[in-house]
N, C-alpha and C positions, 0 to 999 in steps of 0.2 A: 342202085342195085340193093336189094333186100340183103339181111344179113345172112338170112339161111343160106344164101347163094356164097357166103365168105365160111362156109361151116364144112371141115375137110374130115374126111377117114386118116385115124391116125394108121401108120404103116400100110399104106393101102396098097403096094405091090405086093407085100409078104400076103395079105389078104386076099389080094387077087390070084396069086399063086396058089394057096390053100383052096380056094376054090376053083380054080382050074380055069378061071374065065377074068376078061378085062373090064373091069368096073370102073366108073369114072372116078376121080379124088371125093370131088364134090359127093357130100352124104344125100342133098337133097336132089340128087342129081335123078331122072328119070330110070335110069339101068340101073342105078345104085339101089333106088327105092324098089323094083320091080322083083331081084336079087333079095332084097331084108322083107319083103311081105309076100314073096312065094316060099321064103324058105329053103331053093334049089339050094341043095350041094352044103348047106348048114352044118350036115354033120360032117363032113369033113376041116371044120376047121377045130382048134386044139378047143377045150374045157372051157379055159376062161377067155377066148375070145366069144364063140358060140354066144357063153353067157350074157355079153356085154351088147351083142345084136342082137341078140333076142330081147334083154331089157330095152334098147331104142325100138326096138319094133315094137313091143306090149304098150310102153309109152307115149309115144308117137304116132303109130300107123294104125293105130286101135277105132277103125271109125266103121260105119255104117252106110255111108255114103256110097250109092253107086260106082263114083269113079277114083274112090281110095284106091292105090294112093295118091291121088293126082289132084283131087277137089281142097288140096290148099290146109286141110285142116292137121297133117302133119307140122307144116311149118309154121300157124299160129299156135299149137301146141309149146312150138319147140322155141318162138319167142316168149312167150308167156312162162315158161323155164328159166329163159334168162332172167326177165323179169323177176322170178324168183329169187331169183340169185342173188341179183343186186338187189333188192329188198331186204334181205336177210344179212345186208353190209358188202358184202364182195365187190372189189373190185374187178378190173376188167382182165387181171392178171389173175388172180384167185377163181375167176368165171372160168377164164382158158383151162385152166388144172381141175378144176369140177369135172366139166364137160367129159375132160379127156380121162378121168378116173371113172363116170357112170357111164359113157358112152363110147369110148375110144375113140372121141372127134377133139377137134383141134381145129381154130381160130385164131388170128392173130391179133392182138392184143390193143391195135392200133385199130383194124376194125370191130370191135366190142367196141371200145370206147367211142369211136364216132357211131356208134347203132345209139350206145345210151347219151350223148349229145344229142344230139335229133332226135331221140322223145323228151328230152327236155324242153329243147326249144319248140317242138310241135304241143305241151304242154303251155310253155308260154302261150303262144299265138293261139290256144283254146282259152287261159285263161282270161285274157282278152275280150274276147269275142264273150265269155260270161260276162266280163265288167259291162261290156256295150248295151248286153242283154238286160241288164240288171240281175242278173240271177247268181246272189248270193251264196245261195247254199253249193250250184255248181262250183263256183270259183273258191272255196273253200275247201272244196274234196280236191278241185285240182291241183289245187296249191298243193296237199296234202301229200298228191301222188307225187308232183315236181320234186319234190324235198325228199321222199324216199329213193325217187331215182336219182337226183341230185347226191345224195347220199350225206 
């Protein structure tokens, strides 16, 4: 299961109330996303929430692609943020309160950390496969990558 799929709406009946309609928890959920890139019914939620879907939507949903937002590139975005994250030092506890400060999503803490486990070890088993290769210079950047998510 992708992590985007473990990535929640914080207060998401108060949210679904505010909007008048049943959204799923899940942010990358189908109806969830359909709701934050049409915009429907936006303004009636308070100042700073608005604010906070509107930042995930400019962030996130921002594509070109015929079938945004479905063609996937929302939630290589929204890994690639973690990513950030945890590059910049954060732990998986530190990620969940990011998140949930620029986004109003929420994670649990125990799924973060088994996401950044598994690009670890999927890092291992590339770096690898460069030793096999001989190809030095790969195995070097990857190492490089392993140890900032490693942290």
């Amino acid at each position: 299961m992708a992590i985007t799929d473990k990535i929640y709406v914080k207060n998401h009946r108060q949210l679904s109330s505010q909007l008048d309609t049943n959204i799923p928890k899940g942010a990358f959920k189908g109806a969830t996303l359909d709701v934050l890139f049409t915009g429907d019914g936006l303004e009636k939620l308070n100042e700073a929430t608005r604010d906070k879907v509107l930042d995930f939507a400019e962030d996130f949903l921002d594509c070109s692609c015929d079938n945004n937002p479905y063609c996937g590139h929302p939630e290589e975005k929204f890994v690639r943020y973690l990513l950030e994250l945890r590059a910049q030092g954060l732990g998986p506890s530190a990620i969940v309160d990011v998140m949930g400060d620029d986004y109003m999503l929420y994670a649990y803490e125990g799924d973060v950390l088994s996401f950044l486990d598994n690009g670890v070890r999927t890092l291992e088993a590339a770096e690898e496969l460069a030793e096999v290769e001989g190809n030095d210079e790969m195995r070097r950047r990857i190492r490089e990558e392993k140890k900032t998510l490693s942290g």
